[in-house]
Wavefront OBJ file of the C-alpha trace (Angstrom):
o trace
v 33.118 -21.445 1.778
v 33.951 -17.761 2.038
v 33.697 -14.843 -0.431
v 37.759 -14.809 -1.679
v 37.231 -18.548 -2.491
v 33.879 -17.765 -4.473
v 35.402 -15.461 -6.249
v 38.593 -17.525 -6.815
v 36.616 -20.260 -8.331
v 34.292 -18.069 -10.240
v 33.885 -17.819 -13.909
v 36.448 -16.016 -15.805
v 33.250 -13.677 -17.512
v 32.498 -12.905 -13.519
v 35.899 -12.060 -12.665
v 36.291 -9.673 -15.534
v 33.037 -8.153 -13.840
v 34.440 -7.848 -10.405
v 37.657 -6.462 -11.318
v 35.979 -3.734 -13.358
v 34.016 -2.827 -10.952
v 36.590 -2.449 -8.386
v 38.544 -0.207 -10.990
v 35.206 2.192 -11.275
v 35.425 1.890 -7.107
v 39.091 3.192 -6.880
v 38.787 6.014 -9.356
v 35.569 6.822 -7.613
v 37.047 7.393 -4.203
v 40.148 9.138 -5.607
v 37.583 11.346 -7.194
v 35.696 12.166 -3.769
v 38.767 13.161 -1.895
v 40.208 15.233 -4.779
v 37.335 16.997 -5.144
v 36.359 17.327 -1.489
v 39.990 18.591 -0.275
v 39.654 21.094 -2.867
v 36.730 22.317 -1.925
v 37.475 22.509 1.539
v 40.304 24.305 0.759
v 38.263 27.258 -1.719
v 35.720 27.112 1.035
v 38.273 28.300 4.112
v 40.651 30.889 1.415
v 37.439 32.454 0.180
v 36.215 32.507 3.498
v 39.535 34.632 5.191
v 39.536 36.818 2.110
v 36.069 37.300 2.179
v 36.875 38.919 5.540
v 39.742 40.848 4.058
v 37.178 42.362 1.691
v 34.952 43.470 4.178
v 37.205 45.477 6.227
v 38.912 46.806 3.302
v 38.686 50.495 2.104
v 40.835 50.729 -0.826
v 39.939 48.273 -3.864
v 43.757 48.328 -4.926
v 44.430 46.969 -1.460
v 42.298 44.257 -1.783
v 42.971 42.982 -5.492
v 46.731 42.617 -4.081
v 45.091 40.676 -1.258
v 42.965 38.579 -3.972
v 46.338 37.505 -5.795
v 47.812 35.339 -2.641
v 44.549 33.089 -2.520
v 44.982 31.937 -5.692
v 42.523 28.590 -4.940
v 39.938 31.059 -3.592
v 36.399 31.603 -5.542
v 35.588 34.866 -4.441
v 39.029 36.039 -4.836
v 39.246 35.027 -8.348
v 35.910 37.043 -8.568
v 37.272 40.013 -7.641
v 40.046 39.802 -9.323
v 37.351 39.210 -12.469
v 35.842 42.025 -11.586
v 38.508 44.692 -10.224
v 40.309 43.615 -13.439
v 37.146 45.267 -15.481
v 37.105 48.354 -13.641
v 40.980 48.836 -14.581
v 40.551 48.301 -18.375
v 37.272 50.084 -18.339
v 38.658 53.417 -16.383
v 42.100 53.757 -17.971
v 38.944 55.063 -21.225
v 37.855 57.116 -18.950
v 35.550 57.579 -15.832
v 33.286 54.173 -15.458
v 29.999 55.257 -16.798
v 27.083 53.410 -15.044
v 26.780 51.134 -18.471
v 30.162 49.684 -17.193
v 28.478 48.004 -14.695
v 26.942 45.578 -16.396
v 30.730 44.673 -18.568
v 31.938 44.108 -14.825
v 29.067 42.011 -14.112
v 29.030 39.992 -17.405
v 32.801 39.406 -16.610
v 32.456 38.411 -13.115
v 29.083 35.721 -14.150
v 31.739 34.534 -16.981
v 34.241 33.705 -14.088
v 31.666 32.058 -11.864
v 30.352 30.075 -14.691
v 34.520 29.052 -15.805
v 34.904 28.107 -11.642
v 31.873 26.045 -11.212
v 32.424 24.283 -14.765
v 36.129 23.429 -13.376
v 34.817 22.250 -9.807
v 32.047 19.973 -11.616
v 34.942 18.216 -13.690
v 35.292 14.056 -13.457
v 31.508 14.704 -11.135
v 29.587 13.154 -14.059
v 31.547 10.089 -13.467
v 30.002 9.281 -10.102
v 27.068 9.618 -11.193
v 27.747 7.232 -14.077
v 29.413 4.531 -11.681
v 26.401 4.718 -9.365
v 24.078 4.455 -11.836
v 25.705 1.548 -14.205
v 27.174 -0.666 -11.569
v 24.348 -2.427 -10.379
v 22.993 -3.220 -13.429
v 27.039 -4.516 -14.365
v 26.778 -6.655 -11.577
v 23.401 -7.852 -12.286
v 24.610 -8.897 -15.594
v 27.285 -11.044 -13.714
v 24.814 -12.599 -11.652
v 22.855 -13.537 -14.830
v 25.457 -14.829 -16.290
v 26.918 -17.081 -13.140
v 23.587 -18.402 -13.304
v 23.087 -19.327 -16.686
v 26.425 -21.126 -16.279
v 25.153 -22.754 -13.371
v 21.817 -24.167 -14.469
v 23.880 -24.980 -18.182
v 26.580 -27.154 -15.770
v 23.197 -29.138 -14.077
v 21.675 -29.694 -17.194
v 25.365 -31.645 -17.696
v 25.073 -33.933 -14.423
v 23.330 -36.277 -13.006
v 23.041 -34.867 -9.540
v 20.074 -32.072 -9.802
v 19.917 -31.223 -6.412
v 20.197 -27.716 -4.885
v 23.642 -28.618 -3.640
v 25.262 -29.056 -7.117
v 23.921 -25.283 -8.269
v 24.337 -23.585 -4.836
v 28.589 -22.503 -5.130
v 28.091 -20.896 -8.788
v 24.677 -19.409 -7.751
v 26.552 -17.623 -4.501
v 29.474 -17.008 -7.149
v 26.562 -14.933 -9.478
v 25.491 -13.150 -6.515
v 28.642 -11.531 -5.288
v 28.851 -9.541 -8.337
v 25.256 -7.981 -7.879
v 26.555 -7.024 -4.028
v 29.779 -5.811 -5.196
v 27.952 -3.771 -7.888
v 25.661 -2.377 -4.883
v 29.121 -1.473 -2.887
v 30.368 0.269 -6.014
v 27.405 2.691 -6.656
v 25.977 3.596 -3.280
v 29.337 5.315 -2.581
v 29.251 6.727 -5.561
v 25.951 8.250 -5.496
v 26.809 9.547 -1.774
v 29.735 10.961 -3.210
v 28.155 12.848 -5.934
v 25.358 14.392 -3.752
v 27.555 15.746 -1.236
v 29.882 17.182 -3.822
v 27.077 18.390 -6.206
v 25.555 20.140 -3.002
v 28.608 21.660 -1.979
v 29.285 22.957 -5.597
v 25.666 24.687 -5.760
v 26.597 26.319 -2.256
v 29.585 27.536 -4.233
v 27.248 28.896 -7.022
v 24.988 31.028 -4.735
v 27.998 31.916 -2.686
v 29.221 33.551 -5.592
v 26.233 35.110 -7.104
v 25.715 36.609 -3.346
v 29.543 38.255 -3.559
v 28.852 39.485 -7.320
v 25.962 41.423 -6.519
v 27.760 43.064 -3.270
v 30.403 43.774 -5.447
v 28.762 45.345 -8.138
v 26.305 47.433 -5.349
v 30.067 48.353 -4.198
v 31.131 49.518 -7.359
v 28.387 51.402 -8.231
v 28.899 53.554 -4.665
v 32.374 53.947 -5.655
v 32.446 54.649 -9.313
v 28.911 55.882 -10.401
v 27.259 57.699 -7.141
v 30.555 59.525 -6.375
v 30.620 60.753 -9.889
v 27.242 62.162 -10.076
v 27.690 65.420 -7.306
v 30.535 65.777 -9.661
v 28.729 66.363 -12.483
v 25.560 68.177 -11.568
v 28.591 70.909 -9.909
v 29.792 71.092 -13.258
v 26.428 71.668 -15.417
v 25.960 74.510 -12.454
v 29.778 76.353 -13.297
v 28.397 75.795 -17.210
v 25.040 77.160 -17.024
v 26.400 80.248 -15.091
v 29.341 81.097 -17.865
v 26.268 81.168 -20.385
v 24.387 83.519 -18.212
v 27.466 85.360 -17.763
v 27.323 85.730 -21.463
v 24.445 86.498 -22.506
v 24.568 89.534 -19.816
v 27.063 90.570 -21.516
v 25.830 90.450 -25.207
v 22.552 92.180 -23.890
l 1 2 3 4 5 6 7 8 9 10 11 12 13 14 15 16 17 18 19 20 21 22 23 24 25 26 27 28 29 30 31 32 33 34 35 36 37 38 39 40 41 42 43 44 45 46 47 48 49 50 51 52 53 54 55 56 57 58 59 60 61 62 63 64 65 66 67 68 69 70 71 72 73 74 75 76 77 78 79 80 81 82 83 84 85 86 87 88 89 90 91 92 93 94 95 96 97 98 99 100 101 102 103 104 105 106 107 108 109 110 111 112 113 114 115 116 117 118 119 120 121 122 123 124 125 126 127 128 129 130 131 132 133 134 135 136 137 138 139 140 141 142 143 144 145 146 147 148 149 150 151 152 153 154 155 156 157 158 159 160 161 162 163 164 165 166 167 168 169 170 171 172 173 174 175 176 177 178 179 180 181 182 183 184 185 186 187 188 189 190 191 192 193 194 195 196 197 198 199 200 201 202 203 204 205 206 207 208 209 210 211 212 213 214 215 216 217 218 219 220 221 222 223 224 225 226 227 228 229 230 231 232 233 234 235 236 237 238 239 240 241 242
């Protein structure tokens, strides 16, 4: 007797089982290869604008580069970021307590990307962990049936229990197919995410290092030239008063 006639002939408790378990195994796979084209997709944008970035030397340049990777972590960093700068310097020159608004903003973005790339992950993890235990309960249950329907007969040999105790045990198995996908799936997408994470805490911190050089060190000659002009004119003055 094969597997598609156990299951044919199983009870209509056990069927319910298997069938709900195969639902939680479709969604499950759909999930994987959502989420893992999508991240191989961020991973190879953010990747050939992360090169972009490097070799740029205007900041303008490169937030108009950003906006045509619009699947792209890093570039929806910098755009985080270089967005900050703008509404921070059209007040003004960015004073070095700017930095940290930029940085906030940027952390803010990073925390909105890896919320949206951990979406529907929870539910791997709650079809590997609840599946076998689903399927257990089938098996229980085919086998309570089965000892209940030789308690009925005459015939109490191992032969009479045998089809609806191999009917019980395809759910536990099919339960074990369901969640050791599953739980693959959610490791190798939960690792890839964290990669993400420390990926993009790497870029913030070059970017704010490269926005301080820019914006704050560039500033500073500026400034001690201009205490220089202003403490001669007050020499200058009191020269002349004297």
């Amino acid at each position: 007797m094969d597997v598609t006639t156990l299951i044919l002939k199983a009870d209509l408790f056990i069927k319910l089982v298997l069938l709900l378990m195969l639902v939680f195994s479709v969604i499950s796979w759909a999930v994987f290869f959502s989420k893992f084209s999508f991240l191989k997709k961020t991973q190879k944008e953010s990747e050939l604008f992360y090169s972009k970035f490097r070799t740029s030397r205007n900041m303008e340049d490169t937030y108009v580069e950003a906006t045509r990777y619009n699947d792209a972590y890093l570039s929806l960093l910098y755009s985080a970021g270089y967005t900050e700068i703008k509404e921070l310097t059209t007040k003004g020159n960015l004073e070095k307590d700017g930095i940290d608004n930029v940085e906030r903003a940027m952390i803010a973005k990073r925390d909105n990307i890896v919320n949206a790339l951990s979406m529907k992950i929870s539910f791997l993890a709650t079809v590997g962990s609840s599946t076998p235990f689903i399927g257990l309960l089938g098996t229980v249950w085919g086998i309570i049936n089965s000892f209940r329907g030789l308690a009925l007969q005459h015939n109490n040999t191992l032969s009479a229990v045998a089809p609806g105790i191999a009917e019980a045990l395809i759910a536990t198995a099919i339960g074990l197919l369901t969640a050791i996908p599953a739980v693959i799936f959610y490791n190798h997408i939960t690792s890839k995410i964290e990669k993400i994470e420390q990926r993009s805490n790497s870029f913030i911190n070059e970017f704010i290092n490269m926005t301080y050089r820019s914006y704050i060190q560039n500033q500073q000659p500026q400034k001690a030239k201009g205490d220089k002009r202003s403490n001669g004119t007050k020499k200058d003055i009191q020269e002349n008063v004297q």
